[in-house]
C-alpha positions as a Markdown table, in Angstrom:
| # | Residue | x | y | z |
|---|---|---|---|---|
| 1 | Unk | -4.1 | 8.7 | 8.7 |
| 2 | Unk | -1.0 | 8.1 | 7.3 |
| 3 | Unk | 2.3 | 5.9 | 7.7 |
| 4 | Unk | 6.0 | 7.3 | 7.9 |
| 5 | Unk | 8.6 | 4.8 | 6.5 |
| 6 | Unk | 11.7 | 5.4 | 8.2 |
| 7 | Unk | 15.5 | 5.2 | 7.1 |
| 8 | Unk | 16.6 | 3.3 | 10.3 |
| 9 | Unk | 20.3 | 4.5 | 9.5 |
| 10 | Unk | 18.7 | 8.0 | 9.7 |
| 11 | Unk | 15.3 | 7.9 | 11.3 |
| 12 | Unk | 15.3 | 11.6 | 11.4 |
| 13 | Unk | 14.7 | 11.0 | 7.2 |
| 14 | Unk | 11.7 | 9.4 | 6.3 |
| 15 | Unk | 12.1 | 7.7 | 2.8 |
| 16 | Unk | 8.2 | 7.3 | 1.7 |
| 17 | Unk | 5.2 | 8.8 | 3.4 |
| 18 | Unk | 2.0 | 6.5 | 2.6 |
| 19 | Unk | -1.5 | 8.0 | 2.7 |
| 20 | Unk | -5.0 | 6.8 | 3.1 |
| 21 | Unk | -7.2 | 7.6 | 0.4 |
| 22 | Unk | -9.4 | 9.7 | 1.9 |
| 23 | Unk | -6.6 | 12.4 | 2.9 |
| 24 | Unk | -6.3 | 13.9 | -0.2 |
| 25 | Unk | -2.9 | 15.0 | -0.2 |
| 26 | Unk | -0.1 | 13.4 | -2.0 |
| 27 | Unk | 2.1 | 10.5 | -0.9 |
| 28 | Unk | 6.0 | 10.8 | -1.0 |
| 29 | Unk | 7.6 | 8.7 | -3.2 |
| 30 | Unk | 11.0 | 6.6 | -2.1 |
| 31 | Unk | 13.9 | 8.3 | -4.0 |
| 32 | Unk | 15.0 | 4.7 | -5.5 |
| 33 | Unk | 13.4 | 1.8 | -7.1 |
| 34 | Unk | 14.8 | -0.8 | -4.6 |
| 35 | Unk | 12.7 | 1.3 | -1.5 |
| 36 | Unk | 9.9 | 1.5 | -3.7 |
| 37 | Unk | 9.9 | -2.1 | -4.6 |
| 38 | Unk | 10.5 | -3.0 | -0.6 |
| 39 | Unk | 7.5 | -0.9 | 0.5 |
| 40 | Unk | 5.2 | -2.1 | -2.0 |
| 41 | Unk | 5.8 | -5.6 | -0.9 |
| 42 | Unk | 5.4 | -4.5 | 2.7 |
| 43 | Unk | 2.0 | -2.9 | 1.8 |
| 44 | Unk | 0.9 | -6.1 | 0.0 |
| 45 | Unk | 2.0 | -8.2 | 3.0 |
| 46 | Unk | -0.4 | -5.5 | 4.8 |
| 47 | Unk | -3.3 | -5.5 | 2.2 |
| 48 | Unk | -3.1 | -9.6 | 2.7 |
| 49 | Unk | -3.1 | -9.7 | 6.5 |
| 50 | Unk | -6.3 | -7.3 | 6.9 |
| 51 | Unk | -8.2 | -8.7 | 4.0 |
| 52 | Unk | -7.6 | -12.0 | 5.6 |
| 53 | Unk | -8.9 | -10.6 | 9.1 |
| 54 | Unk | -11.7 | -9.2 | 7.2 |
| 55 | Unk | -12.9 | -12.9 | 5.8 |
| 56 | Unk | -12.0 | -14.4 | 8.9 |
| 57 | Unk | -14.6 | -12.3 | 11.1 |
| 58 | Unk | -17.8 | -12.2 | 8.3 |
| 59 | Unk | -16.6 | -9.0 | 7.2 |
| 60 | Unk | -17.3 | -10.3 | 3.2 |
| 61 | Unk | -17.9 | -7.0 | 2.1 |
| 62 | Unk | -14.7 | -5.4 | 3.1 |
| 63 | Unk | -13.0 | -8.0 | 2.0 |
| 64 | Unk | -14.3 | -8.1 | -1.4 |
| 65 | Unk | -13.7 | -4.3 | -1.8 |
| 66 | Unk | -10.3 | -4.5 | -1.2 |
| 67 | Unk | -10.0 | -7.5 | -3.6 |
| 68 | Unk | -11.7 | -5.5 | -6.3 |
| 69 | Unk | -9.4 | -2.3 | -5.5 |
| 70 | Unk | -6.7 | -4.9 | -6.3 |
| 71 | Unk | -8.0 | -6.1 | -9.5 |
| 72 | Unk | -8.1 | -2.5 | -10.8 |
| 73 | Unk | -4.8 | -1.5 | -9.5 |
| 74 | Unk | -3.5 | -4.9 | -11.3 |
| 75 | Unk | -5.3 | -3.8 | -14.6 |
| 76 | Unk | -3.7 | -0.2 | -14.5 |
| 77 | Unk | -0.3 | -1.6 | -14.2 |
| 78 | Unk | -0.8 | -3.5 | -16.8 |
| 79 | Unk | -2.1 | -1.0 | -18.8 |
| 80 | Unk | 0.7 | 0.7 | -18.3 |
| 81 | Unk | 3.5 | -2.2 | -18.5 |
| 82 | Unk | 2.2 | -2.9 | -21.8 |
């Protein structure tokens, strides 16, 4: 699975392609940090509504995977941020 971000000003152009982990092939990367820093809020908006859904339904193990994927990715940006 994967999700195509679209230009609407050009929706012929897609300006990030997002993949699920399991595809194994390489996600496109928005050309410009302002893109970059609109999808990642989008995708947190995203990774907030399903883990929510998740807790909301018993699904405790899902949910707390995806909070411990978050922990990690929030550790290697830091990491790297300095």
């Amino acid at each position: 699975m994967r999700t195509v971000h679209v230009d609407y000003t050009n929706p012929r152009k897609p300006y990030a392609i997002t993949n699920d982990d399991e595809s194994g092939k390489p996600n496109a990367i928005p050309e410009d940090a302002q893109t970059a820093l609109g999808l990642m809020r989008d995708e947190i908006a995203n990774i907030t509504h399903e883990t929510r859904w998740l807790i909301e339904n018993g699904e405790m193990d899902g949910a707390k995977e995806i909070i411990k994927n978050l922990q990690s990715f929030a550790d290697t940006i830091r990491e790297r941020v300095g």
